[in-house]
N, C-alpha and C positions, 0 to 999 in steps of 0.2 A: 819805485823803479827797481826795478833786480839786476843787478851789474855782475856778469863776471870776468875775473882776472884771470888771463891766462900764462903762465910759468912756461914759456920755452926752455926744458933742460938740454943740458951742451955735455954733461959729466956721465960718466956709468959709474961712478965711485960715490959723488958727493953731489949733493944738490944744494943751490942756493937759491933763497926767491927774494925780489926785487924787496927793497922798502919803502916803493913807491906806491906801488897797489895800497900795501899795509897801511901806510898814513890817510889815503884815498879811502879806502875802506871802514877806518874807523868813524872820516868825516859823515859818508855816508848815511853808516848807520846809525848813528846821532843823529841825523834830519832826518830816518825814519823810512831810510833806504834798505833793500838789501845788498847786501857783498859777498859774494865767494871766489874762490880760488880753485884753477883747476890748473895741475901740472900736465906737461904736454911733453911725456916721453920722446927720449931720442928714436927709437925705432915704433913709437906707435904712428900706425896710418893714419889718411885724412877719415874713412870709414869709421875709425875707434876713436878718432879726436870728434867728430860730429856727434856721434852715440853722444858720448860723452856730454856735450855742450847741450844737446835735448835732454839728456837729464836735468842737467839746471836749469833749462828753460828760460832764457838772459835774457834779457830787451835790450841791452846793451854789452857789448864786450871791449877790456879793456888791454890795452897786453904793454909790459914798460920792457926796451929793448935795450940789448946793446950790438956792437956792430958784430959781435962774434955771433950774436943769436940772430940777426939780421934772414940770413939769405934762408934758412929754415922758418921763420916767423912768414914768410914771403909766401912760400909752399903752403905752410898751415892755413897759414888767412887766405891766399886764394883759391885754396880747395875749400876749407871753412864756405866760402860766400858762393862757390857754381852751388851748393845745394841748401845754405841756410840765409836769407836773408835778417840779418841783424847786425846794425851798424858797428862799425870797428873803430877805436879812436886808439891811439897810440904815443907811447910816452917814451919817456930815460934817455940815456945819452943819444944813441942812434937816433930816435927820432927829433930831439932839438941840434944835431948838426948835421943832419943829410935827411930834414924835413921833403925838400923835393922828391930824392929816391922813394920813400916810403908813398909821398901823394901819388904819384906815377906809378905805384905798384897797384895791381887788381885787389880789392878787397878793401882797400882804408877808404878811412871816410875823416 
């Protein structure tokens, strides 16, 4: 299976990416997975974030949130899913404490 993670950035100065993918990612590919990582620019569109994810060609996508990256994750994943179907599973603090908002969003799975 080919998984990617997707980096909601929040900063124009600095960027940090989750250490949740990373641990996710290494399991993976030890049992023989793929993993990659795709950063998802503050100003890039839902058009250049889809490019984007057809490059990697994902069966699955993952994305580990927090509530600050929340309400832009929402935009991305539901413009992500009107034109790609490929299940979305969702992780990190915002999703283990406001799992309903996230289920009730277009796009999770």
């Amino acid at each position: 299976m080919k998984v990617l993670f997707l980096e909601i950035e929040q900063e124009r100065e600095w960027a940090v990416a989750s250490i949740g993918p990373a641990f996710l990612a290494g399991y993976l590919r030890r049992n023989g997975h793929q993993a990659e990582l795709l950063r998802i620019g503050i100003d890039d569109s839902i058009s250049e974030i889809c490019d984007g994810v057809k490059r990697h060609q994902p069966q699955l996508i993952g994305i580990s949130l927090t509530s600050r990256q929340w309400l832009r994750a929402r935009e991305v994943i539901g413009g992500l899913r009107k034109i790609l179907d490929i299940p979305v599973i969702a992780g990190g603090l915002h999703a283990t404490f406001c799992a309903e908002n996230i289920l009730a969003a277009p796009g999770f799975d």
